[in-house]
N, CA, C and O of each residue as an XYZ file, in Angstrom:
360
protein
N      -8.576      6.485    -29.107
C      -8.391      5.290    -28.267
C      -7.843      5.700    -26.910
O      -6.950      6.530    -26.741
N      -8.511      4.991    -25.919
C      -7.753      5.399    -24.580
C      -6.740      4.687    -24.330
O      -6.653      3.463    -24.423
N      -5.731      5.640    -23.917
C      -4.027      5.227    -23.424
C      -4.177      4.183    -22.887
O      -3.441      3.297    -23.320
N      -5.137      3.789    -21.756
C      -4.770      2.829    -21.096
C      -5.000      1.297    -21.196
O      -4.756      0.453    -20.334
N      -5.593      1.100    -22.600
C      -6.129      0.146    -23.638
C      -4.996     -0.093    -24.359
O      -4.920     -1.012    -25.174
N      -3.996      0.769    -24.086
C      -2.868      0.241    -25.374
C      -2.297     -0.237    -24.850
O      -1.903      0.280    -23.805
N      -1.799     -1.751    -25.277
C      -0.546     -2.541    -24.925
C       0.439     -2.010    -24.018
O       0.556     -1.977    -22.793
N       0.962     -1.695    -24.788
C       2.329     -0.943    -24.883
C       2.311      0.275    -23.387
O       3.349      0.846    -23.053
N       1.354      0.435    -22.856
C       1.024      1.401    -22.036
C       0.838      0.251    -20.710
O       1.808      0.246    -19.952
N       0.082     -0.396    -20.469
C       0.067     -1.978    -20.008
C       1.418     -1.981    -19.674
O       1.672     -1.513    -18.564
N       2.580     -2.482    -20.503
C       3.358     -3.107    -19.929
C       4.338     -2.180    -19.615
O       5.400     -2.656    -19.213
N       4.245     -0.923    -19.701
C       4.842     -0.054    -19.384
C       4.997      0.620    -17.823
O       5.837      1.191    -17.127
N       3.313      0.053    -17.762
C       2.953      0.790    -16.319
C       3.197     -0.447    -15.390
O       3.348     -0.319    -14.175
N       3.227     -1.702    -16.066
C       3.350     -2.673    -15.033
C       5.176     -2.973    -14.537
O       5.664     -3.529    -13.553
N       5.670     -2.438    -15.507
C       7.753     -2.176    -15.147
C       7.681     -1.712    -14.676
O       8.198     -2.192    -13.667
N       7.108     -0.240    -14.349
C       7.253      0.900    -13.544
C       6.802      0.423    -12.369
O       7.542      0.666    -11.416
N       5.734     -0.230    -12.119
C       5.139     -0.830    -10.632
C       6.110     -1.700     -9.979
O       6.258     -1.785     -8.760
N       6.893     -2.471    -11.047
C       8.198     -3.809    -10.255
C       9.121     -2.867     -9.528
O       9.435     -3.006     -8.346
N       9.594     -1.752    -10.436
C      10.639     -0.879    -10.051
C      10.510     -0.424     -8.642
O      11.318     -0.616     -7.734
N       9.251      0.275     -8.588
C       8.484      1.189     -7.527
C       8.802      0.285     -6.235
O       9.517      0.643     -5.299
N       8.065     -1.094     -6.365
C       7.673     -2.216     -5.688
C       9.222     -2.612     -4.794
O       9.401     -2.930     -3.619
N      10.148     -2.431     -5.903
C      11.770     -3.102     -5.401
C      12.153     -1.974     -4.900
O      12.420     -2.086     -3.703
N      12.256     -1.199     -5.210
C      12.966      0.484     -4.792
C      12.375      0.437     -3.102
O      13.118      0.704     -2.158
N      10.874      0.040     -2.933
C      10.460      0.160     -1.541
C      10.508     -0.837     -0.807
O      10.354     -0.568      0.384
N      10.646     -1.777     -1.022
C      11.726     -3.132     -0.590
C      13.172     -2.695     -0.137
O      13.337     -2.946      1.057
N      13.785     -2.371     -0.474
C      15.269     -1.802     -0.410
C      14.667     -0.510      0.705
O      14.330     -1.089      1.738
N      14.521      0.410      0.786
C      14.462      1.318      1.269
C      13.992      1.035      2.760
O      14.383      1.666      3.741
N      12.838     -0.309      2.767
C      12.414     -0.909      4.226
C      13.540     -1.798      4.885
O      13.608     -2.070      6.083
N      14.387     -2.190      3.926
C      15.102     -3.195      4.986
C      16.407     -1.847      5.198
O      16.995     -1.968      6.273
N      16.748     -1.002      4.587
C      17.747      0.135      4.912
C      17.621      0.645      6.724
O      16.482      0.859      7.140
N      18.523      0.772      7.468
C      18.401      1.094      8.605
C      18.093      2.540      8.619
O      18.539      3.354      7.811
N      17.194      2.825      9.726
C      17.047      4.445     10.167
C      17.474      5.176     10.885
O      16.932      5.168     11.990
N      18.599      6.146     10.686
C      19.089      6.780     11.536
C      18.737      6.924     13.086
O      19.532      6.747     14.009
N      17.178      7.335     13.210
C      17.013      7.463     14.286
C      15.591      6.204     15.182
O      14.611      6.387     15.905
N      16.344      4.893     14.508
C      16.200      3.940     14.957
C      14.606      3.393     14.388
O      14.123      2.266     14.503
N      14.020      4.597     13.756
C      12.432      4.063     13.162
C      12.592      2.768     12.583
O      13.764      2.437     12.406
N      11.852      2.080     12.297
C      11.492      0.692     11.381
C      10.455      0.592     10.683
O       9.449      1.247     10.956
N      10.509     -0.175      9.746
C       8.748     -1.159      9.728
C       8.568     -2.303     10.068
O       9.299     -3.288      9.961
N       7.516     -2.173     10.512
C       6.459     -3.138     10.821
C       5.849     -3.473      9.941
O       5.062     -2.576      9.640
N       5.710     -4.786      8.968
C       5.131     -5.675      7.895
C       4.276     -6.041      8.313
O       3.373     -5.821      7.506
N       3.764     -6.706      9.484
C       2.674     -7.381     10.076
C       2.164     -5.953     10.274
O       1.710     -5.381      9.283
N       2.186     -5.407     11.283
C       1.632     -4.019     11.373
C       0.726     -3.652     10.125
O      -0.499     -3.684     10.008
N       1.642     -3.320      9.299
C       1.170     -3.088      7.475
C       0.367     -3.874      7.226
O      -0.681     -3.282      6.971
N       0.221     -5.298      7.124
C      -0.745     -6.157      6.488
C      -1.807     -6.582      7.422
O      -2.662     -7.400      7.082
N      -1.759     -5.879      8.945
C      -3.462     -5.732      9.591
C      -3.763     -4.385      9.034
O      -4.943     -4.313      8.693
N      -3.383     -3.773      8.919
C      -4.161     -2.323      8.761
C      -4.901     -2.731      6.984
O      -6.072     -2.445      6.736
N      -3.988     -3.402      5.940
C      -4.699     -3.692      4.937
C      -5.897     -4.719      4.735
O      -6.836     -4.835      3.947
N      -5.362     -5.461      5.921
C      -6.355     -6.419      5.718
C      -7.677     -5.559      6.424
O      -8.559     -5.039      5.741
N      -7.645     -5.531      7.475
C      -8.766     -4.633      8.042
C      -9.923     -3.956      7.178
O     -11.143     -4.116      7.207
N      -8.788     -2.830      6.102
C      -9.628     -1.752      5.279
C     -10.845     -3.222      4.316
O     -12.014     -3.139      3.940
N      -9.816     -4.413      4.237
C     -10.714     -5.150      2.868
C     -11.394     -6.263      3.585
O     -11.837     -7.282      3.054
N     -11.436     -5.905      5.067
C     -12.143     -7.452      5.330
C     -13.347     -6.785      6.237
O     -14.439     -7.354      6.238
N     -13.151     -5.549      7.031
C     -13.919     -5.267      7.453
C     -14.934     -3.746      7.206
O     -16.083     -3.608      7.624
N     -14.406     -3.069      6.688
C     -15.166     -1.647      6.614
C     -15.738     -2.071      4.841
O     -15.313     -2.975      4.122
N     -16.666     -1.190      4.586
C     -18.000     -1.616      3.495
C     -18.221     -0.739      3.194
O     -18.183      0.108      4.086
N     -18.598     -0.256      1.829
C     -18.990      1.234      1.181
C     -20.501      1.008      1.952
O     -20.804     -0.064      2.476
N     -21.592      2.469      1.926
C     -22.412      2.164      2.781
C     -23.176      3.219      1.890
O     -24.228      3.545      2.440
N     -22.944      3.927      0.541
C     -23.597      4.247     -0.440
C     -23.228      4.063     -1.476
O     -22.217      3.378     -1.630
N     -23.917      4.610     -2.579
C     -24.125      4.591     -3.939
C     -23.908      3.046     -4.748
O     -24.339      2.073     -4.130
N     -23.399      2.850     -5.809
C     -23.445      2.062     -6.430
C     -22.452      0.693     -5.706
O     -22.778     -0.463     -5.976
N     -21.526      0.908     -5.003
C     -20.442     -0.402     -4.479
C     -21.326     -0.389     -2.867
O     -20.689     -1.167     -2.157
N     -22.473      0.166     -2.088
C     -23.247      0.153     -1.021
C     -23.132     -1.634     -0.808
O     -23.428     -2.565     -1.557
N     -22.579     -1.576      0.527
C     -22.522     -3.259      1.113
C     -21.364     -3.963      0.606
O     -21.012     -5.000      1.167
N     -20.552     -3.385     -0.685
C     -19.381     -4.277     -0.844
C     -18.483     -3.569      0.145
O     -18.601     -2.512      0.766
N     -17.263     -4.779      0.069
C     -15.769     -4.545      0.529
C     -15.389     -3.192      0.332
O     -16.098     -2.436     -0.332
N     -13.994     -2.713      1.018
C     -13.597     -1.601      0.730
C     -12.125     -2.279      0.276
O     -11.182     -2.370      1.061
N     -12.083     -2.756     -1.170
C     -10.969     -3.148     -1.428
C      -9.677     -2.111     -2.152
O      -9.817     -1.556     -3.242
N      -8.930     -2.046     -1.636
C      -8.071     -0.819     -1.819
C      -7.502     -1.030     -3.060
O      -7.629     -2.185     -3.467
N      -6.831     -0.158     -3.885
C      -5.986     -0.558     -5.057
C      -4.485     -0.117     -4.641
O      -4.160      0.507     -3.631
N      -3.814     -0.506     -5.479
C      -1.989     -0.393     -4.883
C      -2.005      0.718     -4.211
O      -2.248      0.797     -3.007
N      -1.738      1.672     -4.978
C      -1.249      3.135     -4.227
C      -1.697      3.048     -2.823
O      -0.849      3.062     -1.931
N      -3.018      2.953     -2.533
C      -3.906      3.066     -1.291
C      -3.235      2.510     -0.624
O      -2.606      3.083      0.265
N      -3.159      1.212     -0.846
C      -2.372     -0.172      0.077
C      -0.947      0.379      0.332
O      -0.405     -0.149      1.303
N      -0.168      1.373     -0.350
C       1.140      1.622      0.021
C       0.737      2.977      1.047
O       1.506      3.366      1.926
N      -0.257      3.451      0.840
C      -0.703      4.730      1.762
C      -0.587      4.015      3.249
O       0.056      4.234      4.276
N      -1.417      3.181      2.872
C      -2.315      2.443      4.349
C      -0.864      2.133      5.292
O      -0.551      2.386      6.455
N      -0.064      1.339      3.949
C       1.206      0.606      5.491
C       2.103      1.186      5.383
O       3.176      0.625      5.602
N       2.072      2.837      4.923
C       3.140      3.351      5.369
C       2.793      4.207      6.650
O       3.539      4.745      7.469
N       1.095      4.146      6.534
C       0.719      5.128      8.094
C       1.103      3.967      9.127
O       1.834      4.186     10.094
N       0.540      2.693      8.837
C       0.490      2.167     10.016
C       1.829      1.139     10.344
O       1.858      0.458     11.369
N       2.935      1.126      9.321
C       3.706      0.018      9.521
C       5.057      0.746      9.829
O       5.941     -0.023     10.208
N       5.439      2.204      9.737
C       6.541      2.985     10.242
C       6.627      3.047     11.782
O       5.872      3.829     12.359
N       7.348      2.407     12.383
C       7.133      2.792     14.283
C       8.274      3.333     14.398
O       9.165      3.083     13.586
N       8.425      4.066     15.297
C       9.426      4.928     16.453
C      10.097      4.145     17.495
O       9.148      3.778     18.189
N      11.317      3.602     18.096
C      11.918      3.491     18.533
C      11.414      2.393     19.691
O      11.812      1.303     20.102
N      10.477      3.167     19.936
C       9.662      2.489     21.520
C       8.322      1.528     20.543
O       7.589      0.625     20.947
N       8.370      1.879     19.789
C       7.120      0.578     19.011
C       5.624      1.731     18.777
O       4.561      1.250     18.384
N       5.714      2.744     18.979
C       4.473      3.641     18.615
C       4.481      3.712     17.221
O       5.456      3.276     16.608
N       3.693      4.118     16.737
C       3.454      5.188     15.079
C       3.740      6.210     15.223
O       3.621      6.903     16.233
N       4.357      6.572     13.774
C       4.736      8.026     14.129
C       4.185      8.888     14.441
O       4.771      9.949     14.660
């Protein structure tokens, strides 16, 4: 049986995601020494963007969305939602 069919694995991985989820909550509103921030709006154009505008353009998902899954989505707004002092990206 595959692990990820089992219950018990389910709700295991979905605690671990709240944790993850709050831990990086806390860590964004924490001040930065050298004045960096995030940007939330920042973060949620760059996600929205990847799922509203760019399109697989082969194989089997060819013409759908490019809808990201979590991890990705935490990739995406941590490139684009960290700014520097003066409001750039890092």
């Amino acid at each position: 049986m595959d692990g990820h069919n089992r219950p018990e694995v389910a709700v295991a991985s979905k605690k671990k995601a709240k944790r993850k989820k709050k831990a990086r909550k806390k860590i964004v509103r924490l001040p930065h020494p050298d004045g960096y921030r995030f940007d939330k709006e920042a973060a949620k154009a760059a996600v929205y963007f990847f799922e509203h505008y760019l399109h697989h353009i082969e194989g089997e998902f060819a013409g759908q969305p490019f809808i990201l899954q979590p991890w990705q989505r935490d990739i995406v707004s941590d490139i684009y939602g960290w700014k520097r002092p003066d409001g750039t990206r890092q």
